[in-house]
Jmol script that loads the backbone (N, CA, C; Angstrom):
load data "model"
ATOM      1  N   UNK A   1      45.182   0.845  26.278  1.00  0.00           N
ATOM      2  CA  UNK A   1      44.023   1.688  26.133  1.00  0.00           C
ATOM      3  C   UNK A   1      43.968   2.674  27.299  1.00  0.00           C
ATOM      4  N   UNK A   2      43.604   3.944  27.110  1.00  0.00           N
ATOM      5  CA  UNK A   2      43.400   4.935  28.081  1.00  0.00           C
ATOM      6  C   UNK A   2      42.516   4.633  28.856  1.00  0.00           C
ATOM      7  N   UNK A   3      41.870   5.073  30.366  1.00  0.00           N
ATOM      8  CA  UNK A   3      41.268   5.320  30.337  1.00  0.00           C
ATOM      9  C   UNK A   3      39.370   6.571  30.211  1.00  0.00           C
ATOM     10  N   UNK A   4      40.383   6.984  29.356  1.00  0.00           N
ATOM     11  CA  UNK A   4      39.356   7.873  28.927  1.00  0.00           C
ATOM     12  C   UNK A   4      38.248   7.305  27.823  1.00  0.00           C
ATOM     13  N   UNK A   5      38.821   6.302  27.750  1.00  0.00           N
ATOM     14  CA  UNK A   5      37.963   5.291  26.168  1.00  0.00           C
ATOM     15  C   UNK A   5      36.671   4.808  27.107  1.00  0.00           C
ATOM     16  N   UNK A   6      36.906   4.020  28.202  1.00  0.00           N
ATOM     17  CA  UNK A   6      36.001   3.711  28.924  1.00  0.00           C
ATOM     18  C   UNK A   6      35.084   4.936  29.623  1.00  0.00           C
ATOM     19  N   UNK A   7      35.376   6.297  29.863  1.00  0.00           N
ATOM     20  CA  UNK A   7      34.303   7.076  30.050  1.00  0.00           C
ATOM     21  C   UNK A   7      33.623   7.761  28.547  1.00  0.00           C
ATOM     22  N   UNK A   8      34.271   7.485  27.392  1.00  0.00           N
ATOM     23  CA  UNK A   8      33.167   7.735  26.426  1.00  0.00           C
ATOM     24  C   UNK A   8      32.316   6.549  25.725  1.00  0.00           C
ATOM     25  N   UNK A   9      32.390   5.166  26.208  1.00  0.00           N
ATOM     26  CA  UNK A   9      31.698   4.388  25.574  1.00  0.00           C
ATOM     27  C   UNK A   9      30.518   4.242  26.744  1.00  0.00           C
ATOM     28  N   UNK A  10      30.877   4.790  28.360  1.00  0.00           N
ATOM     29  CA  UNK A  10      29.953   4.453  28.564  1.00  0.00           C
ATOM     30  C   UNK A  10      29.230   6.009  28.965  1.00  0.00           C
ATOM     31  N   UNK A  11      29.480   6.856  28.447  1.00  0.00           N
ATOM     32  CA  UNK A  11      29.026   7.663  27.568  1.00  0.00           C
ATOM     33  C   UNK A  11      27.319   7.611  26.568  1.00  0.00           C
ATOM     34  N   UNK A  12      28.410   7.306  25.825  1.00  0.00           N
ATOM     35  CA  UNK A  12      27.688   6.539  24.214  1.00  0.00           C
ATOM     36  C   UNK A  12      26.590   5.681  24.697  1.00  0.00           C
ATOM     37  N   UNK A  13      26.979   4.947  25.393  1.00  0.00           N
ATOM     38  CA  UNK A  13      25.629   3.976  26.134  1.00  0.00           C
ATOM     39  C   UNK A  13      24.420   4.326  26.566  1.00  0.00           C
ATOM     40  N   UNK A  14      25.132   5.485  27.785  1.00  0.00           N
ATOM     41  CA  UNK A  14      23.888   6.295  28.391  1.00  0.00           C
ATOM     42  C   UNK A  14      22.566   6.983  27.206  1.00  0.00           C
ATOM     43  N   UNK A  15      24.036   7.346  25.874  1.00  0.00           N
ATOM     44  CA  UNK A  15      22.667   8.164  25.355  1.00  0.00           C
ATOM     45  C   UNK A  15      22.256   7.220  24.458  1.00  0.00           C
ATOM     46  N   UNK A  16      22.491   5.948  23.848  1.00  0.00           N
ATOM     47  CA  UNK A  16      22.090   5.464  23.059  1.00  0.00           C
ATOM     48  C   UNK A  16      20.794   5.000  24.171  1.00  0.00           C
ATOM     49  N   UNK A  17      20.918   4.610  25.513  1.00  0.00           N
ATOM     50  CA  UNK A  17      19.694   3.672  25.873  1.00  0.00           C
ATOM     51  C   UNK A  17      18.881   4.895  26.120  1.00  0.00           C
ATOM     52  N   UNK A  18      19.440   6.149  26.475  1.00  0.00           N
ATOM     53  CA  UNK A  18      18.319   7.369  26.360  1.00  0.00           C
ATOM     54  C   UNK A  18      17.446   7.419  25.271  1.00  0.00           C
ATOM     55  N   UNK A  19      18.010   7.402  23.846  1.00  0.00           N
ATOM     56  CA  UNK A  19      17.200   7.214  22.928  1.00  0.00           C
ATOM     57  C   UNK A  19      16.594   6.637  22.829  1.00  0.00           C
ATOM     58  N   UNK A  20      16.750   5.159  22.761  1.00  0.00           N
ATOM     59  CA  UNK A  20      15.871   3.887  22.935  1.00  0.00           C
ATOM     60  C   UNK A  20      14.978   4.627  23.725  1.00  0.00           C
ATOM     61  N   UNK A  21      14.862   4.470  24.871  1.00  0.00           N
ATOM     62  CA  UNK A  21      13.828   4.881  25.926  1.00  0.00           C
ATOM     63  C   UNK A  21      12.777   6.168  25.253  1.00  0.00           C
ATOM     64  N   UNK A  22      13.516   6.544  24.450  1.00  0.00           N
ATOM     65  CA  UNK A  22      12.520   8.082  24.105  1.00  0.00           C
ATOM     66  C   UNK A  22      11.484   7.953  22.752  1.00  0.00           C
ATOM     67  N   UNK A  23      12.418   7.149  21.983  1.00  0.00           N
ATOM     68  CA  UNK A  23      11.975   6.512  20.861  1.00  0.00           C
ATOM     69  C   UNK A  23      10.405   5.496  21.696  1.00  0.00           C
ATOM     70  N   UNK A  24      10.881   4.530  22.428  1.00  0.00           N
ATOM     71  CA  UNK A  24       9.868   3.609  22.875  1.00  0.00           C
ATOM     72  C   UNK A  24       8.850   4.566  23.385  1.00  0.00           C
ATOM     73  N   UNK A  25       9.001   5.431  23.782  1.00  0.00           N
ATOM     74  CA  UNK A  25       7.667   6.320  25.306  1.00  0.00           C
ATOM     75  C   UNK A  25       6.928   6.897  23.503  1.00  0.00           C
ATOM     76  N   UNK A  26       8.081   7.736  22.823  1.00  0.00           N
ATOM     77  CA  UNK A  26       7.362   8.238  21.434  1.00  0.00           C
ATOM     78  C   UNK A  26       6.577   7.222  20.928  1.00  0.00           C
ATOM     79  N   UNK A  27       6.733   5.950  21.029  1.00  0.00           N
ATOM     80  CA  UNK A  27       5.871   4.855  20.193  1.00  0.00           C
ATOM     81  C   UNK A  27       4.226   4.962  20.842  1.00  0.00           C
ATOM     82  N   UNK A  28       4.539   4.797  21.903  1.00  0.00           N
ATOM     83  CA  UNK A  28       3.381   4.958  23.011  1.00  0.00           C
ATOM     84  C   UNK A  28       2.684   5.861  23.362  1.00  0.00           C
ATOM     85  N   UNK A  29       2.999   6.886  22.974  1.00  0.00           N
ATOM     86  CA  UNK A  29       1.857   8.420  22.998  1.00  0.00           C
ATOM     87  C   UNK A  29       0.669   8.022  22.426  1.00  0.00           C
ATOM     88  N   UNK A  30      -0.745   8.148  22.957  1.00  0.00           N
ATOM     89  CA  UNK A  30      -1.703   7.574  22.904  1.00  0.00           C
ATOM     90  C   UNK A  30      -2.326   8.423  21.165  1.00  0.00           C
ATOM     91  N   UNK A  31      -1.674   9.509  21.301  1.00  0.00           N
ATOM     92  CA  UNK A  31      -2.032  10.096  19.900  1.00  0.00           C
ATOM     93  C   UNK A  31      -1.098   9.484  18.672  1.00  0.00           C
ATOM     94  N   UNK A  32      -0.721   8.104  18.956  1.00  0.00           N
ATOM     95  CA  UNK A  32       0.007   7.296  17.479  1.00  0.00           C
ATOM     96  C   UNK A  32      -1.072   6.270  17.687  1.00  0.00           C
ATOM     97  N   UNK A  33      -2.047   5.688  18.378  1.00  0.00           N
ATOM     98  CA  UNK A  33      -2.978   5.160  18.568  1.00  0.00           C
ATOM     99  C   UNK A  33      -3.573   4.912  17.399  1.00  0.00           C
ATOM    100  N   UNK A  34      -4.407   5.752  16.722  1.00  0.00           N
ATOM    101  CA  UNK A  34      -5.546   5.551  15.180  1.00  0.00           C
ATOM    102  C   UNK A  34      -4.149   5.289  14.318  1.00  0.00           C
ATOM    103  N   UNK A  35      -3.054   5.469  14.250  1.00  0.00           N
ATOM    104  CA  UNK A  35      -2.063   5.058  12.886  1.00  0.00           C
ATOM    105  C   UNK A  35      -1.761   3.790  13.110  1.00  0.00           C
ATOM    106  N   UNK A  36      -1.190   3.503  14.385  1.00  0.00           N
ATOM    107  CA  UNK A  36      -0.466   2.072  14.303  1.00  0.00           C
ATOM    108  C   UNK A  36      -1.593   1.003  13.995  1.00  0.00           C
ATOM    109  N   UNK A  37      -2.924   1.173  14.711  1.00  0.00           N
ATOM    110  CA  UNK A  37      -4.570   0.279  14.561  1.00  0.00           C
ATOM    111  C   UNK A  37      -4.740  -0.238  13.172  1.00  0.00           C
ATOM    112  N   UNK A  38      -4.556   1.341  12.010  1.00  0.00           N
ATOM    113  CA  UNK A  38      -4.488   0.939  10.828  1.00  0.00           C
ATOM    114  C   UNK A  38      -3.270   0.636  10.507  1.00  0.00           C
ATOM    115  N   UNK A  39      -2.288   0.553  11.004  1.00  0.00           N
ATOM    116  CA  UNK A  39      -1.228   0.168  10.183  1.00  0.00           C
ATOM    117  C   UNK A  39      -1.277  -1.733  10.526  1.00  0.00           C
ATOM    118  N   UNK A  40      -1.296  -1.932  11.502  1.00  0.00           N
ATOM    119  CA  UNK A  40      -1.765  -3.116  12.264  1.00  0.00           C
ATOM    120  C   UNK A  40      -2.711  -4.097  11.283  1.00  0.00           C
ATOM    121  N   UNK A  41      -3.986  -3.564  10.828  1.00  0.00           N
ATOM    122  CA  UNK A  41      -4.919  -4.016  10.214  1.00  0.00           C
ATOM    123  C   UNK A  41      -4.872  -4.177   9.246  1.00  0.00           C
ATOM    124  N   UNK A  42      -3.738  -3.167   8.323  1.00  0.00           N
ATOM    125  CA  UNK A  42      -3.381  -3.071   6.778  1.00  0.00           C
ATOM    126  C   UNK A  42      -3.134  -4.358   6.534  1.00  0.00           C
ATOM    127  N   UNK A  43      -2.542  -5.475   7.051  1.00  0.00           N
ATOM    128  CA  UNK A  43      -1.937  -7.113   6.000  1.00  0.00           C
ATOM    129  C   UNK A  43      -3.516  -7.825   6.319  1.00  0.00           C
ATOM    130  N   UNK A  44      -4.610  -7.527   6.999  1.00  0.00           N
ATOM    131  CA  UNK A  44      -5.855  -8.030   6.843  1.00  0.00           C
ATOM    132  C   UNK A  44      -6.995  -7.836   5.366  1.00  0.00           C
ATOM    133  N   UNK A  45      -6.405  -6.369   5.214  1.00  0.00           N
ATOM    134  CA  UNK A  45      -7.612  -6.251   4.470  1.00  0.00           C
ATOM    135  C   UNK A  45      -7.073  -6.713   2.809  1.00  0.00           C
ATOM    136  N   UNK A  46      -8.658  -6.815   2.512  1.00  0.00           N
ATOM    137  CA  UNK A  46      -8.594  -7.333   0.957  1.00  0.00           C
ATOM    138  C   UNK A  46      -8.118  -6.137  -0.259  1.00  0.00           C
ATOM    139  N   UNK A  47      -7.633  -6.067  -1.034  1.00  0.00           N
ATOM    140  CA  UNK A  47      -7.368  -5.259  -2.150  1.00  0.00           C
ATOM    141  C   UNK A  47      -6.458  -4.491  -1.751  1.00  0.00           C
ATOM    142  N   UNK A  48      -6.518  -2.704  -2.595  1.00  0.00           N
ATOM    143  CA  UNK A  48      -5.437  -2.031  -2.013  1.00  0.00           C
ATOM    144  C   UNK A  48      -5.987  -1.058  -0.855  1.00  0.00           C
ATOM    145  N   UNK A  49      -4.749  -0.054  -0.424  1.00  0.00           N
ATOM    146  CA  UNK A  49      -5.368   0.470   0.545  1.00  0.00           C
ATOM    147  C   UNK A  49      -6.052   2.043  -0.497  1.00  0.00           C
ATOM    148  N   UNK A  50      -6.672   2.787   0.264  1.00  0.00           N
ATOM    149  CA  UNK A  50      -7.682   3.850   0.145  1.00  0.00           C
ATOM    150  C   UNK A  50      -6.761   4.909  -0.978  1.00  0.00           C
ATOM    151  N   UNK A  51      -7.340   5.116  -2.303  1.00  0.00           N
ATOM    152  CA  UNK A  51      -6.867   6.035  -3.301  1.00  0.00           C
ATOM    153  C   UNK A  51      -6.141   7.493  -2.404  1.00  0.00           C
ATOM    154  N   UNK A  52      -7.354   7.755  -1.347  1.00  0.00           N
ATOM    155  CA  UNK A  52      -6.285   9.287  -0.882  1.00  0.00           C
ATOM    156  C   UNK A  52      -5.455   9.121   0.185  1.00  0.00           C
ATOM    157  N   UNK A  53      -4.946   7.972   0.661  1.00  0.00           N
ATOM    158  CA  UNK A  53      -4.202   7.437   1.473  1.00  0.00           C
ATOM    159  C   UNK A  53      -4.557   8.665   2.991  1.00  0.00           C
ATOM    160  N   UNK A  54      -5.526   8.347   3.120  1.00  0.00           N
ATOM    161  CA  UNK A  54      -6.413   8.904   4.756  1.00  0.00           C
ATOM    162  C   UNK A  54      -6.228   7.562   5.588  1.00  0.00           C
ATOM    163  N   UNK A  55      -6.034   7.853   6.393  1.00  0.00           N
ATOM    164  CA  UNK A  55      -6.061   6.908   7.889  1.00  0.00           C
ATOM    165  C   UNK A  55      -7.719   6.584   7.739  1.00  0.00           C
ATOM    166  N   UNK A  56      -7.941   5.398   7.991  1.00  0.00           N
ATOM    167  CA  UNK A  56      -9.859   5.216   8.374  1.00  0.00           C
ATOM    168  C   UNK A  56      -9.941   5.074  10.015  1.00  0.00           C
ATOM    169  N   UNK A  57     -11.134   5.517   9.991  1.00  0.00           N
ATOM    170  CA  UNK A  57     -11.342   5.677  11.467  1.00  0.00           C
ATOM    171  C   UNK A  57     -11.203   3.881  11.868  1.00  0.00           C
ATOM    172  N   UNK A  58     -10.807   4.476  13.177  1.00  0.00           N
ATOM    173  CA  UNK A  58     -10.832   2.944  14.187  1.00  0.00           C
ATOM    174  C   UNK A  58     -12.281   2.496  14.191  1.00  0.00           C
ATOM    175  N   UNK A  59     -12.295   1.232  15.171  1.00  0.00           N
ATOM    176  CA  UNK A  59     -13.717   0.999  15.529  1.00  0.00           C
ATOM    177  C   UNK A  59     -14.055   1.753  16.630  1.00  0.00           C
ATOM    178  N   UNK A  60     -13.040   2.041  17.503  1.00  0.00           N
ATOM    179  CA  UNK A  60     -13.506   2.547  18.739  1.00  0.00           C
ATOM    180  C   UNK A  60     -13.911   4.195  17.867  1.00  0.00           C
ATOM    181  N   UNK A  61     -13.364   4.856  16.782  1.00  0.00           N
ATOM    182  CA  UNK A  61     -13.908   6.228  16.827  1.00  0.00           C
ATOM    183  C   UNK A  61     -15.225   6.202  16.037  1.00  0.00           C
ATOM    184  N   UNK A  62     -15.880   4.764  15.560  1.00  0.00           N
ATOM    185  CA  UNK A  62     -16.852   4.328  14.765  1.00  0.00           C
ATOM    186  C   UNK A  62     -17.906   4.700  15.523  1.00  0.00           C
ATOM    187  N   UNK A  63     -17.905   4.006  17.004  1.00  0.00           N
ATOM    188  CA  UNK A  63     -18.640   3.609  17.801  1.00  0.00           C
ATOM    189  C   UNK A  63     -19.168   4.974  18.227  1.00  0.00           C
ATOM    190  N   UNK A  64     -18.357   6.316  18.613  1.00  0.00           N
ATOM    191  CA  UNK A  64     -18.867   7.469  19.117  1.00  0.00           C
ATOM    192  C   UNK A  64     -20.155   7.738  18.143  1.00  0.00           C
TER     193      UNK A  64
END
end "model"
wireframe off; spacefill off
backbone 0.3
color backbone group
């Protein structure tokens, strides 16, 4: 094996854990907040979900 194989896998690494990392911080932007709450809550509730498929407000945006 060359070694040039070993500077593109670890390569490949760098950007795959870059992604990871960007993907994860993207999960965490406080504006995915009201989707994931309801998405979270969706296997709680009874029946189906909402005919116009709208996000429902949180409790915390209830409360304002």
């Amino acid at each position: 094996m060359s070694p040039v194989w070993g500077h593109v896998t670890g390569v490949l690494i760098v950007l795959m854990m870059a992604t990871f990392i960007g993907i994860w911080i993207w999960a965490w932007l406080p504006h995915h907040r009201r989707t994931f709450s309801w998405l979270a809550r969706l296997p709680m509730e009874d029946g189906r979900a909402p005919a116009d498929d709208s996000i429902p407000p949180t409790d915390k945006e209830l409360r304002r």
